[in-house]
C-alpha positions, 0 to 999 in steps of 0.5 A: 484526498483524506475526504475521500478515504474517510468516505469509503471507510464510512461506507464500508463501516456500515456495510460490514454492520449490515453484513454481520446483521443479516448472517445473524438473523440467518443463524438465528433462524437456521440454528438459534439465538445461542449461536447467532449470539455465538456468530456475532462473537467471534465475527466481532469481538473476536475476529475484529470483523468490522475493523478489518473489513472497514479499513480492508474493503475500504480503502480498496474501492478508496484505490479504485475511485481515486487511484484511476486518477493517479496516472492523470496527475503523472501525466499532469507534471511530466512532459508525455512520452511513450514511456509515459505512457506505459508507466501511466497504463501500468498504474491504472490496470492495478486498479481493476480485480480483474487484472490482479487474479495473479495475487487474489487466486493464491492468497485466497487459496492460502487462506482456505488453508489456513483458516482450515488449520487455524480451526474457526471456532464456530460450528454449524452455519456460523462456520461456513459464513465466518470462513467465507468472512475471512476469505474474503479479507485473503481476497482484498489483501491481494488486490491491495498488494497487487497494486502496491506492487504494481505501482512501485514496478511502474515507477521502477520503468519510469526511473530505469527509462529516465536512468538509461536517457539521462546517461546517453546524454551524459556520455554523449551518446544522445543530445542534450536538448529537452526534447530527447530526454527520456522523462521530463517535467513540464514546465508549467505545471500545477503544483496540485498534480504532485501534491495529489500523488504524495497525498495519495501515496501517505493516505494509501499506506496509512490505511493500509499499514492500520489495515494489516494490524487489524488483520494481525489483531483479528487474528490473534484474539480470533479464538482458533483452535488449532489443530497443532500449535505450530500453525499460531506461528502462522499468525504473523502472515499479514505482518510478513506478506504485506508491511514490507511491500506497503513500506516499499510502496510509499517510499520508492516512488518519491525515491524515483522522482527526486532522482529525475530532478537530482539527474536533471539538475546535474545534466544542467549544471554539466551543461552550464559549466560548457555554455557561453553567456547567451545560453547560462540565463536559460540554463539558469531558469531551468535549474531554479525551476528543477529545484523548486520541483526537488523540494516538493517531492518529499522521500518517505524515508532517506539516510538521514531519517531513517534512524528517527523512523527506526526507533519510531517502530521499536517504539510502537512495538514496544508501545503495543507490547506493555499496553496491549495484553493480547499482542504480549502474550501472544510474543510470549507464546510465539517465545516460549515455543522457539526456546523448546 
């Protein structure tokens, strides 16, 4: 999994290199070697360029090569049904652009306006190819949040089917033999298949967690020249728009996972406690099975954990506060204009 990532970023490091490398020669025909040197500027030192398209670019073709794989490692653990299914066909639509013109559309269309009032610095050219830059970074953040979201909603079918089957169960509404359970995991199944999805799931929102801070990075040293000051405010876009949904995204589907086995486990103890000693050896098997499963599927975040992670993030913000200059003073402004 890691080596597949590291390949697509690899790649896309030396496509934005060649990228930047041909809008530079083309500035320096049409307008001079001043502002080519002016171009690659801003598009480099400036904007973060190739860091935000590196990890951006990147790990979008990282999602459509080993993301179409995701329902197949689904299907691999959970007895196949027609929820299953559903869930299975919703995760592999959030792998194509074409599905997401919902989300790319209006973020590319928020983003003309915004680097319009941002003010790019450059003129001539340089300015028309740096726009298309930065909207192409407003493209590939949609489809990046369409499928995080998609993911998460397709997980959210998959717990309320399982919820709703495991309750009639429970009540006495449905039998209680596996075949009428709503979601089940199989029972044999390699353990690679729900290393694979957790795998997927910690790689896809660490690169993206770095992907949003590039952009917020590139942002803020970008150099705008904002027609008012308010829109510097603007500038915390990415952090708003995206670290919430990338957060929710790595821990709701371990969430839904563990809840199945947790439910499956108290169905078969239910069970158990009414069985007569010819059905407690099965039983029995079964609930071991289910909490080997349990303890495979680790939660991102839970109850117990998430004071650790909350100092962990005051700690990074304060971490990114005294060492980096630009980040600091870039709070510093954001303060000052809320304290007029």
């Amino acid at each position: 999994m890691l080596i597949g990532a590291f390949k697509w970023l690899g790649i896309h490091l030396i496509v934005i290199c060649v990228i930047l490398c041909i809008f530079a020669l083309l500035v320096l025909v049409i307008n001079g070697r001043q502002e080519a040197l002016a171009f690659l500027d801003t598009a480099v030192l400036g904007m973060k360029g190739p860091w935000v398209w590196t990890f951006g670019y990147g790990l979008a073709f990282f999602i459509m090569d080993r993301g179409r794989t995701l329902p197949l490692e689904l299907n691999g653990i959970l007895v196949p049904t027609e929820l299953t299914t559903k869930v299975a066909n919703r995760i592999q639509a959030s792998t194509y652009h074409s599905n997401a013109l919902r989300y790319t559309v209006p973020l590319t269309l928020l983003g003309v306006f915004l680097t319009y009032a941002y003010g790019i610095p450059n003129r001539g050219v340089s300015y028309v190819l740096l726009y298309l830059c930065v909207l192409s970074i407003y493209y590939i953040s949609g489809f990046l949040l369409f499928h995080f979201i998609e993911v998460t909603f397709a997980f959210k079918m998959l717990f309320d089917g399982a919820m709703a089957k495991s309750l009639q169960a429970l009540q006495g509404g449905a039998s209680t033999d596996d075949s009428d359970v709503g979601v089940e995991f199989r029972k044999i199944y390699s353990p690679l298949h729900l290393e694979n999805i957790t795998s997927y799931l910690a790689v896809t929102t660490v690169v993206g967690l770095i992907a949003i801070y590039a952009g917020f990075r590139g942002t803020v040293t970008a150099r705008f020249e904002f027609q008012h000051e308010v829109w510097r405010v603007f500038l915390l876009t990415p952090l708003i728009l995206f670290v919430p949904g990338t957060l929710v995204y790595d821990y709701y589907p371990r969430y839904v996972l563990r809840k199945i086995v947790q439910h499956k486990v108290f169905e078969l103890m239910t069970r158990l406690a009414a069985s007569n000693s010819s059905e407690a050896d099965g039983l029995v098997d079964k609930l071991q099975r289910a909490a080997a499963v349990n303890s495979q599927i680790l939660p991102f975040v839970d109850y117990k954990t998430l004071p650790s992670y909350l100092i962990a993030i005051v700690f990074v913000i304060s971490l990114a506060y005294t060492h980096d200059s630009t980040v600091r003073a870039f709070l510093q402004q954001l303060a000052n204009m809320a304290s007029k």
